[in-house]
Structures are given as C-alpha cells and as structure tokens.
C-alpha positions as a Markdown table, in Angstrom:
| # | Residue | x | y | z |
|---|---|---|---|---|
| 1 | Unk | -98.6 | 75.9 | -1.2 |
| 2 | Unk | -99.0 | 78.1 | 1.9 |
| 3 | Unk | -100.0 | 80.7 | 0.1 |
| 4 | Unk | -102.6 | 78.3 | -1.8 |
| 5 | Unk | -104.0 | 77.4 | 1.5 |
| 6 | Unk | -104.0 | 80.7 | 2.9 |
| 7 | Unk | -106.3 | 82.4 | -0.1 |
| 8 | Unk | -108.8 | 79.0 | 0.0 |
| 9 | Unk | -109.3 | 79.8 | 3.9 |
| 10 | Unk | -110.1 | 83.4 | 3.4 |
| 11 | Unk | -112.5 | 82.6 | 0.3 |
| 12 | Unk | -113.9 | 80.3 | 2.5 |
| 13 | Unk | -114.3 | 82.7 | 5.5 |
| 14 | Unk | -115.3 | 85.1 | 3.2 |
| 15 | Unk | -117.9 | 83.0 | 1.6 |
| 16 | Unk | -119.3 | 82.1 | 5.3 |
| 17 | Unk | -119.5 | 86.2 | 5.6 |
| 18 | Unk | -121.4 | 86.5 | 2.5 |
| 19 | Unk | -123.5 | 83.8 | 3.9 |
| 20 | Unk | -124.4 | 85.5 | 7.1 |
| 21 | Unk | -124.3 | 88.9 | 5.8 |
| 22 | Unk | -127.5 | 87.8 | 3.5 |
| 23 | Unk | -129.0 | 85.8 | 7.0 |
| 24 | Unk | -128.9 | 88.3 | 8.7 |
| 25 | Unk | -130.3 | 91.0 | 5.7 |
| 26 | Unk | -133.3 | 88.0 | 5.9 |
| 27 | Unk | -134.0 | 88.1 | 9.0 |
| 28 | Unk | -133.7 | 91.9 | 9.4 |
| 29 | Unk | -136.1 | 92.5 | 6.4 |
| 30 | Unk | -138.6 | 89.5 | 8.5 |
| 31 | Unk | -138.7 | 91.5 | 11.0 |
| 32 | Unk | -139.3 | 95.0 | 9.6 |
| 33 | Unk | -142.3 | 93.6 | 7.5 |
| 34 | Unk | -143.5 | 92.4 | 11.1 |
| 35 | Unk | -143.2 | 95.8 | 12.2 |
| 36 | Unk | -144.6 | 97.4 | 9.1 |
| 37 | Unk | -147.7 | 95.0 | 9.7 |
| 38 | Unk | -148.6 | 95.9 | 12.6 |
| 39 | Unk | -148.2 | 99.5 | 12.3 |
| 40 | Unk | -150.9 | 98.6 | 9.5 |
| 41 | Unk | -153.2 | 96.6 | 11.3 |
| 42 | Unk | -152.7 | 99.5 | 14.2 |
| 43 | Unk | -153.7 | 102.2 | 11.6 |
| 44 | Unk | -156.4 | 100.8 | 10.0 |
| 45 | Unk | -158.0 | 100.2 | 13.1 |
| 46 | Unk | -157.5 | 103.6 | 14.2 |
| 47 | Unk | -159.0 | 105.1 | 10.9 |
| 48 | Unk | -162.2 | 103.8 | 12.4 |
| 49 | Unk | -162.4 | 105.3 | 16.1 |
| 50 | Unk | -165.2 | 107.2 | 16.4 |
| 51 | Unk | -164.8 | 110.7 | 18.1 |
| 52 | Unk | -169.0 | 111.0 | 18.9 |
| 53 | Unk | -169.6 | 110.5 | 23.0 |
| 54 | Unk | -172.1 | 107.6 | 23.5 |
| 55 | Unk | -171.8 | 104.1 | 22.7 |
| 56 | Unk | -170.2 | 102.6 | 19.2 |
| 57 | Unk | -170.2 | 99.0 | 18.1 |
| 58 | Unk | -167.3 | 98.2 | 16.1 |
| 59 | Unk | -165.1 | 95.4 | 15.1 |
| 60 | Unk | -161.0 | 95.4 | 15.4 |
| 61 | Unk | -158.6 | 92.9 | 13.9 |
| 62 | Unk | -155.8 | 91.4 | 15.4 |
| 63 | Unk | -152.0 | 91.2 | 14.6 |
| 64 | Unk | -153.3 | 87.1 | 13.9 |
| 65 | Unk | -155.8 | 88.4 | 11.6 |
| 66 | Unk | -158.5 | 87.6 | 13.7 |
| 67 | Unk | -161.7 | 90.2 | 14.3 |
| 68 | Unk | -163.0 | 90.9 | 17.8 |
| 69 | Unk | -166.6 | 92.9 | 17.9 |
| 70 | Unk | -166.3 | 95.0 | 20.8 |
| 71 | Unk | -168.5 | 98.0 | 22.3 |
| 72 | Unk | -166.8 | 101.9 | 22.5 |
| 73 | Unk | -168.6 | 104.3 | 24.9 |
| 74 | Unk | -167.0 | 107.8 | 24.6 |
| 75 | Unk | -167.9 | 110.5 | 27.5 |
| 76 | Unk | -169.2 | 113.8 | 26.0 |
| 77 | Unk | -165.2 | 115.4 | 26.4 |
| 78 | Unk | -161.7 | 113.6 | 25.2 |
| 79 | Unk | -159.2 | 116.2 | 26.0 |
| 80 | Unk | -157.0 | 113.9 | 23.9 |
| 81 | Unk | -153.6 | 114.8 | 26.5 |
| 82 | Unk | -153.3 | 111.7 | 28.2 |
| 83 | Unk | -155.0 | 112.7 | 31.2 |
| 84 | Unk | -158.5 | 110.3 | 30.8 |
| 85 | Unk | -159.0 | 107.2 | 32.3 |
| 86 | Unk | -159.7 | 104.2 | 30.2 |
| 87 | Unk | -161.6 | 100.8 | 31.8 |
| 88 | Unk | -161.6 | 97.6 | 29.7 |
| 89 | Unk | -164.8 | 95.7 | 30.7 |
| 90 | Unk | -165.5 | 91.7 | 30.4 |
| 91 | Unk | -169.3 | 90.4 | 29.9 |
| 92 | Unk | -170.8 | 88.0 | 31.5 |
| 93 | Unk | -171.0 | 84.4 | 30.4 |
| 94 | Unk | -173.4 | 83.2 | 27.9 |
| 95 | Unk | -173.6 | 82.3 | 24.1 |
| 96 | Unk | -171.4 | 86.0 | 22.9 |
| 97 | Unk | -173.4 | 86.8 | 19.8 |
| 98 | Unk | -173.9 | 90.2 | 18.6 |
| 99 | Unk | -172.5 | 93.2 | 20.5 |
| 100 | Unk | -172.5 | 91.6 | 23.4 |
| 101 | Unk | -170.5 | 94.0 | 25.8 |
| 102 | Unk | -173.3 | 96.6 | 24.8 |
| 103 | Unk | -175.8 | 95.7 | 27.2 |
| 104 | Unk | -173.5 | 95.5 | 30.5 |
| 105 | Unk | -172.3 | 99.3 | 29.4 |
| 106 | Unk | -175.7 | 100.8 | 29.4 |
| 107 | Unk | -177.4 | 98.7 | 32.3 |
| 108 | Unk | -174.6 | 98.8 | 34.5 |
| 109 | Unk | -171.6 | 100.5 | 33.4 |
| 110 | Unk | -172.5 | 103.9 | 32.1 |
| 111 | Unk | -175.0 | 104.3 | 35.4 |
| 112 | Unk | -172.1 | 103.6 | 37.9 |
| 113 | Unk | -169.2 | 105.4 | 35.9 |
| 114 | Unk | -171.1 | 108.7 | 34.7 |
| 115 | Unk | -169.4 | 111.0 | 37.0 |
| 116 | Unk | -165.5 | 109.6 | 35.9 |
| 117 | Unk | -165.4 | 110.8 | 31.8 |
| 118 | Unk | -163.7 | 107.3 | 30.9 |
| 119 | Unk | -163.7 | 105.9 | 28.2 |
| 120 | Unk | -164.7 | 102.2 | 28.2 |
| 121 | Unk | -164.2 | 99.3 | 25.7 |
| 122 | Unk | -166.6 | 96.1 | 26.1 |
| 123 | Unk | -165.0 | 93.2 | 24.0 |
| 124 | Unk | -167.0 | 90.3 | 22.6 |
| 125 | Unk | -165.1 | 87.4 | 23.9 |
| 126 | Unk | -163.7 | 84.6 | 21.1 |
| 127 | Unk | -165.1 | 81.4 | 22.4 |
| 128 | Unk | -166.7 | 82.4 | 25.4 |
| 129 | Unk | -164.1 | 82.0 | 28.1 |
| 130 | Unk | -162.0 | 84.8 | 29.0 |
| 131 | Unk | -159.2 | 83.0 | 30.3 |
| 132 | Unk | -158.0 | 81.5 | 26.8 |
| 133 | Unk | -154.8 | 83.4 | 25.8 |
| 134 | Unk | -156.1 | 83.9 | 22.5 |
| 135 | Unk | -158.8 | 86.4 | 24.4 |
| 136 | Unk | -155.6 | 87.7 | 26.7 |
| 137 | Unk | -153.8 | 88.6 | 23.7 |
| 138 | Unk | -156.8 | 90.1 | 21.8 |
| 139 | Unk | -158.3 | 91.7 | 24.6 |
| 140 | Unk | -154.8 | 93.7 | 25.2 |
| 141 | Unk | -154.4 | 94.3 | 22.0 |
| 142 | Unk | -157.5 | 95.9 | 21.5 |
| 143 | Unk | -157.0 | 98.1 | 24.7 |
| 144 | Unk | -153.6 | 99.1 | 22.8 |
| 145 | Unk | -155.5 | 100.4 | 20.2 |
| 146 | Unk | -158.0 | 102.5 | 21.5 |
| 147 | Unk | -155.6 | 104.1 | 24.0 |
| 148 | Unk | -153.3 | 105.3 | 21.2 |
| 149 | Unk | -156.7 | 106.3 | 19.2 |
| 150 | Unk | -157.3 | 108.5 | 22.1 |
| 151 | Unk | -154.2 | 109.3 | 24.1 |
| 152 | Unk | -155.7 | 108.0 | 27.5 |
| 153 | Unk | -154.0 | 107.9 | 30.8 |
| 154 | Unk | -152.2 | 104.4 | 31.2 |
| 155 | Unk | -151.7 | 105.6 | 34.7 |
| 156 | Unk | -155.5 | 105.1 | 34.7 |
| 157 | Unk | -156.4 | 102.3 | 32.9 |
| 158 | Unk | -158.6 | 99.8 | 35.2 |
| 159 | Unk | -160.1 | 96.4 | 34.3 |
| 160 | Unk | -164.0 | 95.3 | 35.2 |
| 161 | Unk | -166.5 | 92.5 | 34.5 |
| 162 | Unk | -169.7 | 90.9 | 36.0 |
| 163 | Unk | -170.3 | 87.4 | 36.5 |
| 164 | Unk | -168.1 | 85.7 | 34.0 |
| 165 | Unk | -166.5 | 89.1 | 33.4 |
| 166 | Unk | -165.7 | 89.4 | 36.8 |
| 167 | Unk | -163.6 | 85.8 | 37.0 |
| 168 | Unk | -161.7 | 87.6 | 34.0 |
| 169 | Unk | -161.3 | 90.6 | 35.8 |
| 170 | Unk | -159.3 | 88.2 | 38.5 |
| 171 | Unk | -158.0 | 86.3 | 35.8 |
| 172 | Unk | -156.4 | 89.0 | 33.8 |
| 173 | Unk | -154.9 | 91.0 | 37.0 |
| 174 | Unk | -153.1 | 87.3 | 38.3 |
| 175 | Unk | -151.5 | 86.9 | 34.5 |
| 176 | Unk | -150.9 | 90.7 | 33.9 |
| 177 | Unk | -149.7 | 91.7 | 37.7 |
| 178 | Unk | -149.7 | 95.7 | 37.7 |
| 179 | Unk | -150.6 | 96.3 | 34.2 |
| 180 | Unk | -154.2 | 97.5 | 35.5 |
| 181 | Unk | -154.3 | 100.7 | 37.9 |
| 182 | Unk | -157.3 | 98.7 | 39.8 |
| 183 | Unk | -159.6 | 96.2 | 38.9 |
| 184 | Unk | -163.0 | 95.9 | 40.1 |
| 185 | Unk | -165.2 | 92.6 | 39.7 |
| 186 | Unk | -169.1 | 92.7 | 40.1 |
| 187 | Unk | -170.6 | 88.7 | 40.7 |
| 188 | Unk | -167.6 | 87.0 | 39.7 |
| 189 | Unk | -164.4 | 85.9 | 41.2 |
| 190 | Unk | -161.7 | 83.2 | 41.1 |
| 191 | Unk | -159.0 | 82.4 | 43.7 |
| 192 | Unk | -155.5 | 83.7 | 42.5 |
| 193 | Unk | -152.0 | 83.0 | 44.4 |
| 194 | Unk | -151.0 | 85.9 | 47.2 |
| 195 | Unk | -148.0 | 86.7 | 45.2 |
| 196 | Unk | -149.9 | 87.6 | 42.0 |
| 197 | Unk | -151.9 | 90.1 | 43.7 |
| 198 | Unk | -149.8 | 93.0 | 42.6 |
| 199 | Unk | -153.1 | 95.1 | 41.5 |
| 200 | Unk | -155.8 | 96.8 | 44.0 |
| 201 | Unk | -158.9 | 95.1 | 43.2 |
| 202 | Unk | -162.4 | 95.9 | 44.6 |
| 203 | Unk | -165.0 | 92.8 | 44.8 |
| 204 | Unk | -168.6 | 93.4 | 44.5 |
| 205 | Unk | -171.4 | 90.5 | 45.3 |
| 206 | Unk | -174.5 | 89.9 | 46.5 |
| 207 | Unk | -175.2 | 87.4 | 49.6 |
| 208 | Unk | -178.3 | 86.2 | 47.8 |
| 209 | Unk | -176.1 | 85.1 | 44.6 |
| 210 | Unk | -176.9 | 81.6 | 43.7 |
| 211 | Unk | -174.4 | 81.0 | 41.6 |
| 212 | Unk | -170.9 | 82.3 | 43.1 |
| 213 | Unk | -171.0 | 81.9 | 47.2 |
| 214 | Unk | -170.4 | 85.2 | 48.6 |
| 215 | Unk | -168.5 | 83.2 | 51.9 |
| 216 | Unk | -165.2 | 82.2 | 49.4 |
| 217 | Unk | -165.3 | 85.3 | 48.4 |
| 218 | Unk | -164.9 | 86.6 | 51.8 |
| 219 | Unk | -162.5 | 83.8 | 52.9 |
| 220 | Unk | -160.3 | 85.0 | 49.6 |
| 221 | Unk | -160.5 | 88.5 | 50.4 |
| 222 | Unk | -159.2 | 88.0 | 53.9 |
| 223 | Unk | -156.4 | 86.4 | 52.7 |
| 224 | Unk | -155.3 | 88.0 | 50.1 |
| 225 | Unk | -155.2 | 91.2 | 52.7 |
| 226 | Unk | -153.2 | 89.0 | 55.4 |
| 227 | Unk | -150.8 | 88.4 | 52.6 |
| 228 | Unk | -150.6 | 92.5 | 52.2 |
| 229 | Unk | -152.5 | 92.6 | 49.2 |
| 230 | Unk | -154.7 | 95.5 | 48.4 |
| 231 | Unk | -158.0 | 94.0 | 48.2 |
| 232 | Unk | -161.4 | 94.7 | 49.5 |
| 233 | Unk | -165.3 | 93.6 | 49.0 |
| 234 | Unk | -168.5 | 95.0 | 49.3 |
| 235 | Unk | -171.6 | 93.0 | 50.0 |
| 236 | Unk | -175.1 | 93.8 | 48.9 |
| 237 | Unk | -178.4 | 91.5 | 50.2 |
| 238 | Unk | -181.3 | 90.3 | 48.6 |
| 239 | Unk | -180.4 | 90.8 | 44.9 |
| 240 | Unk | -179.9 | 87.8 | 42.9 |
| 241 | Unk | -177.0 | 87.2 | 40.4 |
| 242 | Unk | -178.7 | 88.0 | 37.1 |
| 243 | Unk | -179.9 | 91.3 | 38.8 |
| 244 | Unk | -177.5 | 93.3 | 36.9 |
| 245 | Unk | -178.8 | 97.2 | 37.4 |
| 246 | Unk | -179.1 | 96.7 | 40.9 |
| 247 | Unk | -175.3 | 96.8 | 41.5 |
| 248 | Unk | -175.3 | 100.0 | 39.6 |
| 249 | Unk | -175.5 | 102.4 | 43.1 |
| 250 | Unk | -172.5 | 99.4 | 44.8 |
| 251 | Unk | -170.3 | 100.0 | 41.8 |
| 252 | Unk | -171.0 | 104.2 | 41.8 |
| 253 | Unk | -169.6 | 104.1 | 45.3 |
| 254 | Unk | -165.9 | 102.4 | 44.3 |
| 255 | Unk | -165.4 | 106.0 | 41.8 |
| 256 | Unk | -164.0 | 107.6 | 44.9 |
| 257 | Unk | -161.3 | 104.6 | 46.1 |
| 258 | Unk | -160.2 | 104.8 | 41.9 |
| 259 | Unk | -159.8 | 108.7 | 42.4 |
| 260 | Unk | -157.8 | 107.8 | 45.3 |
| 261 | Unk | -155.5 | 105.5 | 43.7 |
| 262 | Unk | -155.2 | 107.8 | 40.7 |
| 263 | Unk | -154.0 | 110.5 | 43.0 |
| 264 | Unk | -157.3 | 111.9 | 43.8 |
| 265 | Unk | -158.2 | 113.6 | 40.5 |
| 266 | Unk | -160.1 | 112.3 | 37.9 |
C-alpha cells in the first residue's frame, strides 16, 4: 500500500510537471511570436526609409496595428555611424489632415536647423492631442524606427513643437524624464512638477501671443531654475502666435546651447 501511494504521488507530480512543462512551452512560444512581430512590423517599416535629403511623407504602423502619417526631412549627408542628431517635432493644434508636420518643417524647422545635419521626423498626431498615450507610445515608436533606419546619435536626440507642439514638447519631457537630450518648445507650454524636470528645455514665445501668456511662462521658468532645473526662455515682441516663420531667426539661435549640451560638436 505504501508503495501504491508512493507511485500515485509521483504520477501525480509528474502529471503537474507535464502540465507546466507545456505552460510554460505556451507562454514561451506567446512571447517569441510577440518578438517575431515586432521585428516585422520594425522591418517592414524600415524597407520604406528613404535615403534622398529633403522632405518625405510617409506613413508607419504601429506594434497595435495602427498607421501614423508622419513627415521625414533628411539633410544632404547621413554618415550612417551613429554620430547625427535626430529631433522629433510636434505640430501645432488644429484639424491633423494630410501631412500635417510638413508645413512646420519647411516654414520653421528646416530654416532654423539648416546648419545642424539632423534628421527630423514630424508625426501626424492620432486625435489631435498629443498628450494621449496612444500618441506617446506611437510617437516613440516611430522615433525607434527611424533611428535604427539611420543609426542616429541617441545621445542627440531632442524633442520640439510649436503651439500645441510645444505643450507636447513639455508634456513628453515630464512623462519621459531624460529620454530627450533637450527639448525646445516654440508658442507652447504647460506647467510640469520640479521633480520631472530631468531634461534641459529651451522656451521660445512671443509677448504679443494672444493665445498662451508669455508672464506664466516666465513665472514657470523661474521656478523651475530655483528648483535647479535646466531651463531657460527667450522672448521675442510684436509677433503674434500664428506668425510661425518669424520665430525662425529665435529658434536658429538655440543650435549653439544643443552643440553645447552634445559636447560641443555637431
């Protein structure tokens, strides 16, 4: 009878095994299909990266199947060695149709930058509102992407936007605390704690805005340096808010405190 009981407890141990031995085969081939999709979904969006300097508009899919249009400009050179910079840049507010990224890159972006050889990706925001985490996740995802399509510098990867784009810009560095080098916002802000303020930003605005007061601005930029943060701003007068080239020279003038954060060297 011992011996009875002694074989029925190891069959049943050895049944539980089994069990778990094909649980755990499961779950392990779950999660290499997971892995094998999204090395797919990574690849066929890479197949598509242009290599031409100027500005592409193309469209990438997410790992939730979901397609984000979004605006490429290439400089005329990609040395392909992880040395160039890369800037992800937020439009402003508005209904999002078309390319809409495409028009902040050549009337303000492309002016300003010239001189740095980034490369710069302008999504089309899902729904209009940048602080959604379904933009977060795309948005990041899609910067993923085109920094493995063209071996970029993470070391220099910096985040921008204007109006709307520029509340993003302050969004996304509070949520993501050092993922950006710097971060630059242009019309646009939103008050973020002290303690998230783990990425240099550089404020742009116009006194004459009528739609975001420049004097918050100010008041959050004071704090956020009493706190020890690395934050500045830059005032410019007379220029209204949907005067979007006229920031161009303003935003030209923070390339040299970027080359300084990167070390000095573009």
């Amino acid at each position: 009878m011992l011996f009875l009981e002694a074989v029925k407890s190891r069959y049943r141990n050895g049944v539980i095994r089994v069990k778990l031995l094909i649980a755990a085969s499961i779950t392990t081939m779950m999660i290499a299909s997971t892995i094998v999709l999204e090395i797919v979904v990574a690849a066929e969006n890479n197949e598509n990266l242009p290599s031409t300097s100027g500005i592409h508009d193309l469209v990438f899919v997410t790992q939730a199947g979901e397609s984000m249009r979004y605006s490429l400009s290439l400089p005329a050179h990609i040395p392909y060695d992880g040395t160039q910079g890369i800037a992800l840049v937020l439009h402003y507010g508005g209904q999002p149709a078309g390319f809409y990224g495409r028009a902040l890159l050549e009337q303000l972006m492309q002016p300003a930058f010239a001189d740095l050889d980034v490369v710069m990706v302008a999504p089309v925001s899902m729904g209009g509102d940048w602080a959604t985490s379904a933009n977060e996740r795309a948005v990041l995802e899609l910067l993923t992407m085109v920094e493995q399509g063209y071996a970029t510098n993470r070391a220099r990867r910096f985040i921008t936007g204007y109006s709307m784009g520029g509340v993003g810009t302050w969004h996304m560095v509070s949520q993501h605390p050092e993922h950006f080098s710097a971060a630059i916002s242009v019309s646009g802000f939103k008050r973020i704690p002290e303690k998230s303020c783990k990425t240099p930003i550089y404020a742009l605005h116009s006194r004459a805005d009528s739609i975001f007061d420049y004097q918050q601005l100010e008041d959050l930029v004071d704090s956020l340096v009493a706190n020890d943060c690395n934050a500045k701003v830059d005032f410019i007068d007379g220029i209204d808010h949907y005067n979007i080239p006229a920031f161009a020279p303003l935003l030209e003038g923070t390339v040299p405190w970027l080359q300084e954060i990167w070390g000095g060297a573009k």
